[in-house]
C-alpha positions in Angstrom: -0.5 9.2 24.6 3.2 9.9 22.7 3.2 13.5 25.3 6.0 14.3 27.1 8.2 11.0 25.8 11.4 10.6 24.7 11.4 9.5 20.8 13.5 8.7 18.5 12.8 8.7 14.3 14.9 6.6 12.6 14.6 7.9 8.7 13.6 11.0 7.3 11.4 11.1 4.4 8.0 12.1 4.1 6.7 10.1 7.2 9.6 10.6 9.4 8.8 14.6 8.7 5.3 14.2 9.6 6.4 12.3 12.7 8.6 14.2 13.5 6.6 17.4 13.3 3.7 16.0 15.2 5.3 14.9 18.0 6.9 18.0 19.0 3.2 19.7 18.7 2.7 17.6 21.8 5.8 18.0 23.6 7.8 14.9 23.1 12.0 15.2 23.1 12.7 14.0 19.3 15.7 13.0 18.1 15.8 12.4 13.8 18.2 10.3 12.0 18.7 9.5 8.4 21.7 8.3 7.0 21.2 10.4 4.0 22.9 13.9 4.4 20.8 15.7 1.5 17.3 16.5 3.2 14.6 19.6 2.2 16.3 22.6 4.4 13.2 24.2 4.8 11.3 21.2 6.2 14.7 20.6 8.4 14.8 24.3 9.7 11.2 23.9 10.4 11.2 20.6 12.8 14.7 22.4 14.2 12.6 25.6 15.1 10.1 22.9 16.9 13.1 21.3 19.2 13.3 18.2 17.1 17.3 17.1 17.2 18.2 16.6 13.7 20.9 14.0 12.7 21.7 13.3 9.2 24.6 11.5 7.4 25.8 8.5 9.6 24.3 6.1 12.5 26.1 6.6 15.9 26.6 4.1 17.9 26.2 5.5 21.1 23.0 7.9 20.5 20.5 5.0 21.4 20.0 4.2 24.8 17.4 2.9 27.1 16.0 6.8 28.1 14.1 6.5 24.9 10.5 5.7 25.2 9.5 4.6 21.6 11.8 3.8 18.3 9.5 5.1 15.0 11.1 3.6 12.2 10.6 4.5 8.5 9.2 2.1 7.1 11.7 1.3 4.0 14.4 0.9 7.1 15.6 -2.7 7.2 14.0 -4.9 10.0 17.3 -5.8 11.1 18.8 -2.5 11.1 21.1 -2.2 14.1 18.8 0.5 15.4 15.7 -1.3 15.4 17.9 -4.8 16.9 19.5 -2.6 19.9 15.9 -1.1 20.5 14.4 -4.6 21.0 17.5 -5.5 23.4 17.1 -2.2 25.4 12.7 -3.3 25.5 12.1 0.2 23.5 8.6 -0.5 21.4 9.4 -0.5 17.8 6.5 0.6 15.9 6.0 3.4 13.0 4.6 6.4 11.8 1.2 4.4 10.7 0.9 2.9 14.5 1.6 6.0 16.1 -0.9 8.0 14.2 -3.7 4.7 14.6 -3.1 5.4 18.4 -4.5 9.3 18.2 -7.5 8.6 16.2 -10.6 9.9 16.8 -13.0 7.0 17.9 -15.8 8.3 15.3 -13.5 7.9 12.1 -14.0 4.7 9.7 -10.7 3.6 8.4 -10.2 1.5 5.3 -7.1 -0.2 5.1 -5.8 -2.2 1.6 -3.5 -4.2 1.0 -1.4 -6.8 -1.3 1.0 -7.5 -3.8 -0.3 -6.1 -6.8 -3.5 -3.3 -7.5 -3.1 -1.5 -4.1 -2.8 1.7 -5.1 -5.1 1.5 -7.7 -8.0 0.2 -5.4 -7.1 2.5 -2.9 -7.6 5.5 -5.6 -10.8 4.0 -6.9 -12.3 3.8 -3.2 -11.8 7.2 -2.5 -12.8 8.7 -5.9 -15.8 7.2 -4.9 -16.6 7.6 -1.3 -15.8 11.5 -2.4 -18.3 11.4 -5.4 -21.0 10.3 -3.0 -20.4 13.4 -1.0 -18.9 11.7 2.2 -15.7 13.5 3.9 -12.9 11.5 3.0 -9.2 11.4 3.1 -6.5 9.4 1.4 -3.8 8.7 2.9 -0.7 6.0 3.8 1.8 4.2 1.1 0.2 6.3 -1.3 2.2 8.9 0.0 -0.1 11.1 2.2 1.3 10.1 6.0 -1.9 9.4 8.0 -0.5 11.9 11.0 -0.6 14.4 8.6 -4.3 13.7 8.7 -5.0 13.7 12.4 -5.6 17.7 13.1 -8.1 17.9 10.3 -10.2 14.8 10.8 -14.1 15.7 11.9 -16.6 13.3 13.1 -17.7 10.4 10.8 -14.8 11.2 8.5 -13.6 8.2 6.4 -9.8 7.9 5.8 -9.0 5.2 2.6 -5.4 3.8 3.2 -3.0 2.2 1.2 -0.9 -0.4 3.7 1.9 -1.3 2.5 3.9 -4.8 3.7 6.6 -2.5 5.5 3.9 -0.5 6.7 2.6 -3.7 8.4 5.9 -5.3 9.6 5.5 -2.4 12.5 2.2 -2.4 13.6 0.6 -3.6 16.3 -2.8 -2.0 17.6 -4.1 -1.3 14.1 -7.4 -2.2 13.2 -9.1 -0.8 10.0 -13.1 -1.6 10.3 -12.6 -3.3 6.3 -10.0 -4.5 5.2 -9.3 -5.3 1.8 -6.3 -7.8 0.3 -6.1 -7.6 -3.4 -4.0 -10.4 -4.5 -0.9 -12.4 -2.9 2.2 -13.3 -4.9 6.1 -13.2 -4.4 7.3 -10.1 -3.7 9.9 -8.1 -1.4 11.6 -11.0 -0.7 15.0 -9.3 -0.5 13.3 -7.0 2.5 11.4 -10.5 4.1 13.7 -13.2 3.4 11.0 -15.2 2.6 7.3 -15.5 1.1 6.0 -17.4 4.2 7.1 -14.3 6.4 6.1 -12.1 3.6 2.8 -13.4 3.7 2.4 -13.5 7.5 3.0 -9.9 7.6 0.6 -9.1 4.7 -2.2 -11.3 7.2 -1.2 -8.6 10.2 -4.5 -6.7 8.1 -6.9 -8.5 9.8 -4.8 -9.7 13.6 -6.8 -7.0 15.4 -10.1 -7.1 13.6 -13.5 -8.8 15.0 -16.6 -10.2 13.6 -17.8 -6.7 13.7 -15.3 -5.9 11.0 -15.0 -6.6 7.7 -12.5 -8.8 5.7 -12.7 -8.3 1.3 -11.1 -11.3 -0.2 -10.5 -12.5 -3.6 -11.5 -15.8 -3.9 -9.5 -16.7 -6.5 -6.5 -16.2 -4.9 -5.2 -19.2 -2.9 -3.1 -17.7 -0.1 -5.4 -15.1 0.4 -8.5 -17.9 1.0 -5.6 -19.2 2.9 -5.1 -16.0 5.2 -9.0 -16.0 5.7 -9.2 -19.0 7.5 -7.4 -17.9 10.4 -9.1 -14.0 10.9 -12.3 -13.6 13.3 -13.6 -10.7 10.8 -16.3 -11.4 9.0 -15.9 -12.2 5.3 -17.1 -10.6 2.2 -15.3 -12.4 -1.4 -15.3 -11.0 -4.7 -14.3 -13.3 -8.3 -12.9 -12.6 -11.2 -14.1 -16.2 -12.2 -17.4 -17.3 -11.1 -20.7 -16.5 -9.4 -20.3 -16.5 -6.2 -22.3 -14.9 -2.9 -20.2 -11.8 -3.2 -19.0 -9.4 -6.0 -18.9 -11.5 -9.2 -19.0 -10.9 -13.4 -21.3 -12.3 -15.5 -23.0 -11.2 -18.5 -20.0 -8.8 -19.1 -20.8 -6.8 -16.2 -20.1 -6.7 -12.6 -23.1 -7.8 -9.7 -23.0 -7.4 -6.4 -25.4 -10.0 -4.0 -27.1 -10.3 -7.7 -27.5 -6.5 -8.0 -26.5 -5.2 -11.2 -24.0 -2.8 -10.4 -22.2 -1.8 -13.9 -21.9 -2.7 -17.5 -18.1 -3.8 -18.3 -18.4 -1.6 -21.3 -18.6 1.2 -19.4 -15.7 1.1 -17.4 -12.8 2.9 -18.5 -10.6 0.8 -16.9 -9.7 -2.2 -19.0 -8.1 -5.6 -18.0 -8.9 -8.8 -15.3 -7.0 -7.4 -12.7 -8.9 -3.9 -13.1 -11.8 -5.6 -12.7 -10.8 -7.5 -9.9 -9.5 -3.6 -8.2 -12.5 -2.6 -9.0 -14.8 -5.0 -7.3 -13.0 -4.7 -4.1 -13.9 -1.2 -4.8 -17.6 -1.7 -5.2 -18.0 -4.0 -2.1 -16.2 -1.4 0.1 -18.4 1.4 -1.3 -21.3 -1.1 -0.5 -20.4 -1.3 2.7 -20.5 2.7 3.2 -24.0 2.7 1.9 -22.9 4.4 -1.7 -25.4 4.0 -4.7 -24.8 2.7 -8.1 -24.6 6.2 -9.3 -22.1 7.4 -7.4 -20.0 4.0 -8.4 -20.6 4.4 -12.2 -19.6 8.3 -12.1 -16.3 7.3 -11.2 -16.0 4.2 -12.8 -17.3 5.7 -16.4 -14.0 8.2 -16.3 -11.5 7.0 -14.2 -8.8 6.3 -16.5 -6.1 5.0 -14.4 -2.8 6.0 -11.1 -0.1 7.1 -12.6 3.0 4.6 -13.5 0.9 1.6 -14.0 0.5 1.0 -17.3 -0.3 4.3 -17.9 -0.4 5.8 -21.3 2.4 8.8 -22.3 2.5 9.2 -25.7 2.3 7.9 -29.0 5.0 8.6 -31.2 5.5 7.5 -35.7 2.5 4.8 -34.6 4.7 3.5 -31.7 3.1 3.5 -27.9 4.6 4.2 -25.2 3.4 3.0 -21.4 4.7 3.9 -18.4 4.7 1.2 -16.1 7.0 2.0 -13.4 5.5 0.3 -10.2 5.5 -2.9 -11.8 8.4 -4.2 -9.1 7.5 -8.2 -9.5 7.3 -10.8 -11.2 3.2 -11.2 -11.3 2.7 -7.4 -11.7 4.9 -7.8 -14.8 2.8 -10.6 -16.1 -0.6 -8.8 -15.7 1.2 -6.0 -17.9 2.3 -8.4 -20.1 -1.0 -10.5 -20.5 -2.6 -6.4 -21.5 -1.1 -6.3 -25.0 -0.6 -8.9 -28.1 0.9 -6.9 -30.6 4.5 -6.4 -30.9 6.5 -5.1 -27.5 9.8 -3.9 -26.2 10.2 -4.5 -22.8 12.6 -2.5 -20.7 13.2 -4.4 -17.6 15.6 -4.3 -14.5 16.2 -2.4 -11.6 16.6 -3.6 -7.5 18.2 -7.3 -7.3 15.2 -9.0 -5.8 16.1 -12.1 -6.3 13.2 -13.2 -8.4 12.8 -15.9 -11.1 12.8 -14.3 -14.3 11.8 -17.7 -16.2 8.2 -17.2 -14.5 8.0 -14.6 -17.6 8.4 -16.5 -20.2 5.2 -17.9 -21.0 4.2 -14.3 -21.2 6.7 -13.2 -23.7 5.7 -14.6 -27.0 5.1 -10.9 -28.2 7.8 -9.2 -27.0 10.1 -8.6 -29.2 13.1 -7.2 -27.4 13.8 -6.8 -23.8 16.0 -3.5 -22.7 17.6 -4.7 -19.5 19.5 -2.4 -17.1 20.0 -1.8 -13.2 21.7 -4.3 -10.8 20.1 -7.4 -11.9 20.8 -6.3 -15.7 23.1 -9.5 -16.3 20.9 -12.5 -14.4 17.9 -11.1 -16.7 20.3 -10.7 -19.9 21.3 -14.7 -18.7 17.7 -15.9 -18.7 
């Protein structure tokens, strides 16, 4: 499989690279294209040395034909990029760099895929740190930014590969099947890319369309249109609540159980906040799943302080904190942020015009003080 093909790579960056580079290891005809003219030179003399055609700065209109075999797009591309429509005209199999790599795995690998709107990268962290403290072989890879065919000539039997899917990870995939599957939360997001939550959230569900009662589904319960996804998968399913006792992953007594196993005291968790805790039961039931003991879960848990850019901590400066939360990009991720502090706040706000309703904020605000806004939207959030 992808030997001796015609491909082409529509979009640079880190997976298009990876691609890129892979392929031409197994004597494919590659073609790369990124609109973007300003691209690492060593990384492009490097796939040049390997054969891979190298086309940066415009689109042509003539360099996509039906000779090609497979169109891997990147996944921040647009879906209706006029690449990715003529492809579909000309039958050429749109997919990306996630599929691809999914199609050369080793059959005696366990993947672990997670997904949703908010708490993916920080589940996806937490999973790993702990699969590696138990003293498995594991690998982290995906939106996190680790390509997984990156991963492919190192992998060893019974490895474990944690990755972060992303929702344009998903849009192009189509054999993918992780053995668990985990969706964090669901909430309005990306609509500018999706056009609308219902398709948002059917491509979030594309998780679980290849998975069988021999895999597993993670759900939080306490999330309506992820209960909502779970009715139509064939996985089987495994909840965890923020809420109430359930037959799951659950808190009570300030502390987290599993199946009415004590698994940790909330006091000693690093982490602080609901939706930390709900990231990190997600965590433990995955771990569970691997066989990993308590100990290996509290080691991590007891001094993991946190992924860099959400609400993480920089520096405290004449009594005044500052916290870097940089991948909150919607609405709900704002408000978990929000809900984390009652003293006194500046906000700094704006970015991406995502069309998103700023008023959905303001039952969270009643501490902030000011609100810095800049980027494109800088005016609609100045408005509200």
């Amino acid at each position: 499989m992808f030997q001796n093909n015609k491909i082409f790579i529509l979009g640079f960056a880190r997976s298009g690279y990876e691609a890129a580079k892979l392929l031409a290891k197994r004597g494919n005809e590659v073609i790369l294209n990124d609109l973007k003219e300003d691209q690492d030179e060593n990384k492009v003399k490097e796939l040049e040395s390997l054969g891979v055609m190298i086309i940066l700065g415009s689109h042509p209109d003539d360099i996509l034909d039906e000779s090609f075999n497979y169109l891997i797009k990147n996944p921040g591309v647009p879906i209706d990029h006029k690449y990715v429509l003529k492809a579909r005209e000309l039958g050429i199999e749109v997919i990306n760099e996630v599929e691809m790599a999914y199609r050369l795995l080793p059959h005696d690998i366990t993947l672990i895929g997670i997904t949703g709107t908010n708490g993916k990268t920080t589940t996806t962290t937490l999973i790993y740190e702990i699969i590696k403290e138990s003293g498995k072989s594991v690998h982290l890879t995906g939106n996190i930014g680790y390509p997984l065919c990156g991963f492919l000539e190192k992998l060893q039997k019974d490895d474990i590969i944690v990755m972060e899917v992303s929702c344009q990870q998903l849009e192009n995939l189509d054999k993918f099947n992780p053995h668990i599957a985990v969706m964090t939360n669901l909430s309005e997001a990306h609509i500018d890319f999706f056009k609308s939550y219902d398709n948002y959230k059917k491509v979030k569900a594309k998780i679980f369309k290849n998975q069988t009662k021999d895999d597993i589904a993670i759900l939080n319960i306490e999330d309506n249109d992820v209960v909502e996804i779970g009715k139509d998968i064939k996985s089987t399913i495994k909840y965890f609540s923020s809420k109430n006792i359930i037959n799951g992953c659950y808190i009570k007594d300030n502390s987290i159980y599993y199946y009415d196993e004590l698994v940790i005291h909330l006091d000693d968790i690093k982490l602080v906040g609901m939706h930390n805790y709900e990231n990190i039961m997600a965590s433990i039931m995955v771990a569970k799943e691997l066989g990993i003991d308590n100990k290996a879960i509290f080691n991590v848990l007891n001094t993991f302080k946190g992924v860099e850019h959400r609400l993480e901590f920089v520096k405290e400066i004449n009594t005044r904190k500052f916290y870097n939360d940089s991948k909150a990009t919607n609405i709900k991720s704002t408000q978990i942020a929000l809900s984390s502090f009652h003293t006194p706040t500046i906000l700094i706000l704006g970015g991406m015009e995502r069309h998103q309703d700023f008023n959905l904020l303001k039952d969270y605000m009643t501490h902030v003080k000011l609100i810095v806004c800049y980027g494109e939207n800088k005016n609609r959030m100045k408005a509200f």
